[in-house]
C-alpha positions as CSV (number, residue, x, y, z in Angstrom):
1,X,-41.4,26.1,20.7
2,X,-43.6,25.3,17.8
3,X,-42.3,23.3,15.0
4,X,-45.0,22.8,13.0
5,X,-43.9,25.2,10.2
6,X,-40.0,23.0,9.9
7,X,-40.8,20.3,7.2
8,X,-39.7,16.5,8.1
9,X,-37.2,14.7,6.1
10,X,-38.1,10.5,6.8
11,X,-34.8,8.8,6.8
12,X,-35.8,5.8,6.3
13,X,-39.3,4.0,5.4
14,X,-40.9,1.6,2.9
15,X,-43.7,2.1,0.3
16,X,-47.2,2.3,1.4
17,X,-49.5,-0.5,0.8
18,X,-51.5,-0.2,-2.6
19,X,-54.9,-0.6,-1.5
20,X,-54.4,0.9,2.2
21,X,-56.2,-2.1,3.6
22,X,-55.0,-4.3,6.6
23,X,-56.9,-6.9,7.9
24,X,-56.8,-7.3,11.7
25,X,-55.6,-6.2,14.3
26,X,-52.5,-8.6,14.1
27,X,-52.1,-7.7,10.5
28,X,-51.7,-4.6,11.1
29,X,-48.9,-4.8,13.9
30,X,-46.7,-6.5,12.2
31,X,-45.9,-2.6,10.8
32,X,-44.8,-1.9,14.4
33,X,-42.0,-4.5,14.0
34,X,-39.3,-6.2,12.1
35,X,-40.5,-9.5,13.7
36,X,-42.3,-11.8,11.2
37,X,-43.8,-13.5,13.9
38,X,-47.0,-14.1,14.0
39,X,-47.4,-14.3,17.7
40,X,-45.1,-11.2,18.1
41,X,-47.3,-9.1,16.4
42,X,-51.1,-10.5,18.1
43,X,-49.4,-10.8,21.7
44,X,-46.1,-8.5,22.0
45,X,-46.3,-5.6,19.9
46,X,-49.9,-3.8,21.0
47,X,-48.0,-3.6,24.4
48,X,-44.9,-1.4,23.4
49,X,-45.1,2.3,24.3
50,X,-44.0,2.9,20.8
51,X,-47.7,1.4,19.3
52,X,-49.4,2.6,22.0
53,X,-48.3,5.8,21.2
54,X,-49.2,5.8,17.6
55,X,-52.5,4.5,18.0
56,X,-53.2,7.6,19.8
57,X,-51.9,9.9,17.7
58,X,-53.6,8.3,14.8
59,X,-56.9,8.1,16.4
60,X,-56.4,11.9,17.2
61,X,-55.8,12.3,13.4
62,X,-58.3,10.5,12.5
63,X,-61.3,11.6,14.6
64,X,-61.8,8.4,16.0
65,X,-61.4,6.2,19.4
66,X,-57.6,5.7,20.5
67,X,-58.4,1.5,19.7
68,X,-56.6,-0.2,17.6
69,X,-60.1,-1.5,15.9
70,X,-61.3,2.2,15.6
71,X,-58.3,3.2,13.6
72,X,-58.5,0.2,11.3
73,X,-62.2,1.6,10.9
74,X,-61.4,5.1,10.3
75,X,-58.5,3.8,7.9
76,X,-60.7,1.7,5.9
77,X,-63.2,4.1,5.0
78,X,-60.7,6.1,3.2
79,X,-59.0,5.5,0.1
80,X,-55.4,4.6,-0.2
81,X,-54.7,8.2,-1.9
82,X,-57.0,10.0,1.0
83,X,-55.2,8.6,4.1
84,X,-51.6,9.2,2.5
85,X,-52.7,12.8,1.3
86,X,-54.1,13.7,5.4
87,X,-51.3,11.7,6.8
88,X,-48.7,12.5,5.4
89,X,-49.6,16.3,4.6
90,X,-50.6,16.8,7.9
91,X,-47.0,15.7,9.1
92,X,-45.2,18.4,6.7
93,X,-43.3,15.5,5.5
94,X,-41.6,17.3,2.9
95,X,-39.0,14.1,1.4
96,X,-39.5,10.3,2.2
97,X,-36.3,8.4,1.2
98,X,-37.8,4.9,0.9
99,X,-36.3,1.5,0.9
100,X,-38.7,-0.3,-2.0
101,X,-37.1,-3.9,-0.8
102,X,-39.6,-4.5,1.7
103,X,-43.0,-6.3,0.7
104,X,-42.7,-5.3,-2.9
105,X,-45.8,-7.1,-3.9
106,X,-47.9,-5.8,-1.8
107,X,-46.6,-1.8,-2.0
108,X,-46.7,0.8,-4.4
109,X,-43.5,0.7,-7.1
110,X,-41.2,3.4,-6.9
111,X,-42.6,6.0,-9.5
112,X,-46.7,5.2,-8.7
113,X,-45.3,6.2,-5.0
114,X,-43.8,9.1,-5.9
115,X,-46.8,10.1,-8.0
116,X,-49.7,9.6,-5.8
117,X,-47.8,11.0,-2.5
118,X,-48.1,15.3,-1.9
119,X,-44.1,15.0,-1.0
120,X,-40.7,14.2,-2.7
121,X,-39.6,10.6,-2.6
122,X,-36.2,9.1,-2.7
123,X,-34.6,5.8,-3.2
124,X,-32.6,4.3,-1.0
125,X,-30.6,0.8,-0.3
């Protein structure tokens, strides 16, 4: 059965990160997990099934090697905009209801998120 036509509804999420841009490796793990811990996200974290999983998929998306480092490369020569236009276009996500509490400095407010993304975005608590 193909559902590629149904659009997705995201339940929950957070904003996306203004600039796009993560670090490292570990930096960008910690997005795998609600652990804050440091050593969670260099040492734990790259071994679930869950990131293993995405890194694929993203690499596939991405045309690039299924590494962690290759995505970070792929992401950063992209603009914030760009990689939340292919990603999240690509998905059909059709409505993000987002939860703006989490890392509020470093995300996109409520109505610059809502502007820049090709989807509907509502709050939630």
């Amino acid at each position: 059965m193909d559902l590629a036509t149904v659009p997705i509804l995201d339940q929950h999420c957070h904003a996306l990160l203004r600039d796009g841009a993560v670090a490292d490796a570990t930096a960008y793990a910690r997005f795998f997990t609600e652990s804050d811990d440091a050593k969670m996200h260099a040492r734990h974290v790259p071994e679930t099934v869950f990131y293993r999983w995405a890194i694929r998929e993203l690499a596939a998306v991405l045309a690039c090697a299924p590494t962690t480092e290759a995505v970070l490369a792929a992401r950063g020569g992209m603009s914030a905009d760009a990689l939340a236009q292919r990603l999240l276009g690509g998905a059909n996500i059709a409505v993000l209801l987002v939860e703006h509490g989490y890392l509020t400095d470093e995300t996109w407010p409520p109505a610059e998120l809502a502007a820049r993304l090709p989807c509907r975005v509502m709050p939630i608590l």
